[in-house]
N, CA, C and O atoms as a DFTB+ gen file, in Angstrom:
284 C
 N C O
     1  1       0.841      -1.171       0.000
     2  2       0.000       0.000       0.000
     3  2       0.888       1.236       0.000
     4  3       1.704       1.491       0.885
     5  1       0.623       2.066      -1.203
     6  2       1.275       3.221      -1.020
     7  2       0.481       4.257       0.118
     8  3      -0.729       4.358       0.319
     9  1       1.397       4.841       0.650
    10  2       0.892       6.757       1.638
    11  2       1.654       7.665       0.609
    12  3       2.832       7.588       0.258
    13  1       0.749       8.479       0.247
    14  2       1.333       9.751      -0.277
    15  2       0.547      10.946       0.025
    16  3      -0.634      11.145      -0.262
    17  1       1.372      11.727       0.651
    18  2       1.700      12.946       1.424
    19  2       0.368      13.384       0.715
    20  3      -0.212      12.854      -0.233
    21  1       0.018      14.612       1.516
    22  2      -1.001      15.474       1.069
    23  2       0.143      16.570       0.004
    24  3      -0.341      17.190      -0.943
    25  1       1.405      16.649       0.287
    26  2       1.927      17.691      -0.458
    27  2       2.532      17.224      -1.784
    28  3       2.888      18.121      -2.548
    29  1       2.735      15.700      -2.249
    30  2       2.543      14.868      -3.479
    31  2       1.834      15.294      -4.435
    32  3       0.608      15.190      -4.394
    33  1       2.552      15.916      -5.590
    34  2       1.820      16.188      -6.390
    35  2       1.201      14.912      -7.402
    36  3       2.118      14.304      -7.953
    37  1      -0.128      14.420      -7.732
    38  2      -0.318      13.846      -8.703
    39  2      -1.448      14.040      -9.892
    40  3      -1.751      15.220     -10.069
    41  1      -1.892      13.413     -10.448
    42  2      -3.146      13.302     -11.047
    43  2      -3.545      12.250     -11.386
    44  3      -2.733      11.423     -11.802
    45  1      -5.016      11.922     -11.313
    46  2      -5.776      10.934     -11.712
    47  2      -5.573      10.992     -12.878
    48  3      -5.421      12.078     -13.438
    49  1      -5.518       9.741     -13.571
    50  2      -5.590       9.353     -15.284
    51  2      -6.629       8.542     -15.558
    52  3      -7.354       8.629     -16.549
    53  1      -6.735       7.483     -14.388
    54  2      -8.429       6.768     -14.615
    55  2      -8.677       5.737     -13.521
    56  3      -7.798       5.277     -12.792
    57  1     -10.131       5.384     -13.483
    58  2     -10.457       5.162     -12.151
    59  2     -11.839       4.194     -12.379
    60  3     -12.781       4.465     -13.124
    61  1     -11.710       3.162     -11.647
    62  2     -12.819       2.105     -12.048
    63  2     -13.353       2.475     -10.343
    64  3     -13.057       3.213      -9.403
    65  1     -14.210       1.533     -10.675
    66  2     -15.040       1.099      -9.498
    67  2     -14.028       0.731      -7.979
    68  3     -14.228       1.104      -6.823
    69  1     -12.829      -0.202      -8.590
    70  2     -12.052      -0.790      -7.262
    71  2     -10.396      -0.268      -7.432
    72  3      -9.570      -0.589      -6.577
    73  1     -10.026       0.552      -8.605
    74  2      -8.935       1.462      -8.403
    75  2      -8.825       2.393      -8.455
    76  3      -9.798       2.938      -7.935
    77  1      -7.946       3.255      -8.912
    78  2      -7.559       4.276      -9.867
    79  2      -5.714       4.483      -9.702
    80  3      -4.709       4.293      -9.017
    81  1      -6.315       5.036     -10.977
    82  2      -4.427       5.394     -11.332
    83  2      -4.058       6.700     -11.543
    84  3      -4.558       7.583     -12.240
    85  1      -2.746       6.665     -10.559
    86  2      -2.342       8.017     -10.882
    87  2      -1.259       8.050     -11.901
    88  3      -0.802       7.122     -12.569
    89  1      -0.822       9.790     -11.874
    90  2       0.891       9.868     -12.511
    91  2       1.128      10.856     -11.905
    92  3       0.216      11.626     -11.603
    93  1       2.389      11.088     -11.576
    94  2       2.725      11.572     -10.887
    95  2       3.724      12.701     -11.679
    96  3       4.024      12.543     -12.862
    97  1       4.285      14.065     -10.737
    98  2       5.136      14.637     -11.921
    99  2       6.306      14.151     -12.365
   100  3       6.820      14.734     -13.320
   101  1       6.762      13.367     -11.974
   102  2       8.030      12.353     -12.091
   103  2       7.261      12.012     -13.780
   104  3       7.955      12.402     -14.718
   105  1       6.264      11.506     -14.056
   106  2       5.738      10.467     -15.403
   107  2       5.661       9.221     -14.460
   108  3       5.184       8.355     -15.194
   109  1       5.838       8.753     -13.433
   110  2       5.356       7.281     -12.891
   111  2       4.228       7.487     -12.597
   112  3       3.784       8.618     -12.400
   113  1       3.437       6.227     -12.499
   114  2       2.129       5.480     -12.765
   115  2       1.912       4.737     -11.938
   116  3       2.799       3.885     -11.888
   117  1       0.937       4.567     -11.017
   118  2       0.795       3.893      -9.610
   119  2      -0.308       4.087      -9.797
   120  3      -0.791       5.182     -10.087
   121  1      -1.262       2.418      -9.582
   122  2      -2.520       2.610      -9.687
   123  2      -2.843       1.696      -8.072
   124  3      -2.208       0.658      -7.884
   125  1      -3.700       2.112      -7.155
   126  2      -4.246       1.954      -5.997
   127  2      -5.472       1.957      -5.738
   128  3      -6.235       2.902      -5.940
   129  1      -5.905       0.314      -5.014
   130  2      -7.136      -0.142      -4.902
   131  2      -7.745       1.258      -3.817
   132  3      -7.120       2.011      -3.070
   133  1      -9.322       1.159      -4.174
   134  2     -10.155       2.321      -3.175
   135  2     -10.103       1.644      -2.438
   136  3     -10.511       2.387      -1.545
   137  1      -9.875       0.458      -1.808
   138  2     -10.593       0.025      -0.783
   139  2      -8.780       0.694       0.156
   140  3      -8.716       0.967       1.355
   141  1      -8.060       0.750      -0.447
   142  2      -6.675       1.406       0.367
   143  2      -6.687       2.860       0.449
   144  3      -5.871       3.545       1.066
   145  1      -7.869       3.345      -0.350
   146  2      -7.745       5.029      -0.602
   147  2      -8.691       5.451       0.653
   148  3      -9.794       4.905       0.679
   149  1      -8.364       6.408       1.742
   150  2      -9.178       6.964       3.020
   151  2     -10.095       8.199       2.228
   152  3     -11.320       8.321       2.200
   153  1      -8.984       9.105       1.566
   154  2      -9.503      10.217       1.233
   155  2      -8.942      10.637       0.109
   156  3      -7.714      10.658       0.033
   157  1      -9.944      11.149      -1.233
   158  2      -9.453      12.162      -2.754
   159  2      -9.550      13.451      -2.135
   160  3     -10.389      13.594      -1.245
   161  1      -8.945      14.246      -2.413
   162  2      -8.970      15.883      -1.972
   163  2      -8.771      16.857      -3.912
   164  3      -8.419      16.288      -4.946
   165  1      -8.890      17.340      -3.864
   166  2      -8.466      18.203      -5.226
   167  2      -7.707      19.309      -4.637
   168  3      -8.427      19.765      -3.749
   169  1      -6.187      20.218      -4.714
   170  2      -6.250      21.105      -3.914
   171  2      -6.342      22.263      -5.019
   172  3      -5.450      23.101      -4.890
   173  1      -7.176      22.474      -6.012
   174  2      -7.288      23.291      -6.902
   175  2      -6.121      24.017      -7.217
   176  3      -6.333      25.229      -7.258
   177  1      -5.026      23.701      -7.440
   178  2      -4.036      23.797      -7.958
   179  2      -3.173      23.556      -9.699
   180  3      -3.467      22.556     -10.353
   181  1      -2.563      24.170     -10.028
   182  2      -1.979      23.789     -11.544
   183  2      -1.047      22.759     -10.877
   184  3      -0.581      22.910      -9.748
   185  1      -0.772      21.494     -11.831
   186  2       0.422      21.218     -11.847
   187  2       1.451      21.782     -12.468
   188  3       2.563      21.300     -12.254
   189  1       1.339      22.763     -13.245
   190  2       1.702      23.733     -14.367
   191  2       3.060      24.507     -13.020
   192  3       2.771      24.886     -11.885
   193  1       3.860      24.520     -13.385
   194  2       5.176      25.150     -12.699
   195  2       4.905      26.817     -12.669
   196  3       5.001      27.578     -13.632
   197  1       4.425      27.269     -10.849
   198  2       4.450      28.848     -11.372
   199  2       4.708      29.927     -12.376
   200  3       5.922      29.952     -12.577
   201  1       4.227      30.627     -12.932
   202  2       4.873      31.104     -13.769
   203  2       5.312      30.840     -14.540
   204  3       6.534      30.967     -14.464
   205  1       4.944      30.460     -15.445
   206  2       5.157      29.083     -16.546
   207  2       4.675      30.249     -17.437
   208  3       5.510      31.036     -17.883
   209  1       3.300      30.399     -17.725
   210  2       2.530      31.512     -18.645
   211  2       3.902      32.537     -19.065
   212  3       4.384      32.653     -20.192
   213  1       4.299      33.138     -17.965
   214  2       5.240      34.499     -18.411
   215  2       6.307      33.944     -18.426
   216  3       7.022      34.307     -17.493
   217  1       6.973      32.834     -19.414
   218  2       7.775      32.632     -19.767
   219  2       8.141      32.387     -20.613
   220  3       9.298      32.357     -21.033
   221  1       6.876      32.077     -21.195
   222  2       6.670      31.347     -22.883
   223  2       6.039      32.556     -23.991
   224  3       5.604      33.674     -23.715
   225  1       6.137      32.032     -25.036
   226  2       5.361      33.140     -26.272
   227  2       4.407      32.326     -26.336
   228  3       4.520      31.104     -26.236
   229  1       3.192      33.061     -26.540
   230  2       2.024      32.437     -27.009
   231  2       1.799      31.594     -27.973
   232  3       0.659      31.140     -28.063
   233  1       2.805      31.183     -28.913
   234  2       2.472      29.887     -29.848
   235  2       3.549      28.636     -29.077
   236  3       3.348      27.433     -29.246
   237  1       4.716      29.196     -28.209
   238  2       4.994      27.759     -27.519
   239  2       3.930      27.200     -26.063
   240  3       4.094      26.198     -25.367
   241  1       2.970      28.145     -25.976
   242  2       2.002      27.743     -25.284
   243  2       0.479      27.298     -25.798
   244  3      -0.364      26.771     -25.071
   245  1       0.321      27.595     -27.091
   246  2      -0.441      26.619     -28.075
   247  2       0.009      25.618     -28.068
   248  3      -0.592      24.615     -27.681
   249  1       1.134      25.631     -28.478
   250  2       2.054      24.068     -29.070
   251  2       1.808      22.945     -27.721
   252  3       1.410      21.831     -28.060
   253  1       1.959      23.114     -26.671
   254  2       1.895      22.883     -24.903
   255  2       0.834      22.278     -25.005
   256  3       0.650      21.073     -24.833
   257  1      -0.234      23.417     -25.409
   258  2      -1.759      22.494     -25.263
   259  2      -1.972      22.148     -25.922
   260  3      -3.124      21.757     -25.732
   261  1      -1.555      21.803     -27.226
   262  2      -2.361      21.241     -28.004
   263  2      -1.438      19.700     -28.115
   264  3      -1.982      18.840     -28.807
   265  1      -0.242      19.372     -27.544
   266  2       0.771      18.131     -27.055
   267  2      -0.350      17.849     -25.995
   268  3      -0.992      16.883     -26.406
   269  1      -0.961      18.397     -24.529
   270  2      -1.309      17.976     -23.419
   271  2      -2.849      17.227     -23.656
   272  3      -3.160      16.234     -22.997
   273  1      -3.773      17.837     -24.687
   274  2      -5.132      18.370     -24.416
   275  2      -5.159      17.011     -25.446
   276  3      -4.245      16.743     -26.227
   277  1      -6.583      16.100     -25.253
   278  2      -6.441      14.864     -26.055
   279  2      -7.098      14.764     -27.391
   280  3      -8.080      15.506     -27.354
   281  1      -7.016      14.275     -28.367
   282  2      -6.847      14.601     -29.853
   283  2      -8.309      13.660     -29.894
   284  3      -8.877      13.448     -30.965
């Protein structure tokens, strides 16, 4: 059974009835039965690296979403 921190960044990728799977910002993939999960929280957060926006030009941030966002 994995514990991961409330300060772990991850995201859900998909989720049945008796798992779900995350990824994490690393790119690893750990999928964990609910019946081991206590609590989902969302902390309305980007995984997006502060300040990310004012760093880029607006077509390498097209290019970004349109790599992330699913076809």
């Amino acid at each position: 059974m994995s514990l991961l921190p409330s300060t772990t960044r991850q995201r859900v990728v998909a989720d049945t009835a008796s798992s779900i799977t995350l990824i994490h910002t690393a790119g690893t993939r750990e999928t964990i039965l609910c019946s081991n999960i206590e609590d989902i929280a969302a902390t309305g957060q980007s995984l997006m690296p502060p300040g990310l926006e004012d760093r880029v030009i607006l077509q390498e941030m097209a290019d970004l979403l349109a790599f992330l966002l699913p076809k």
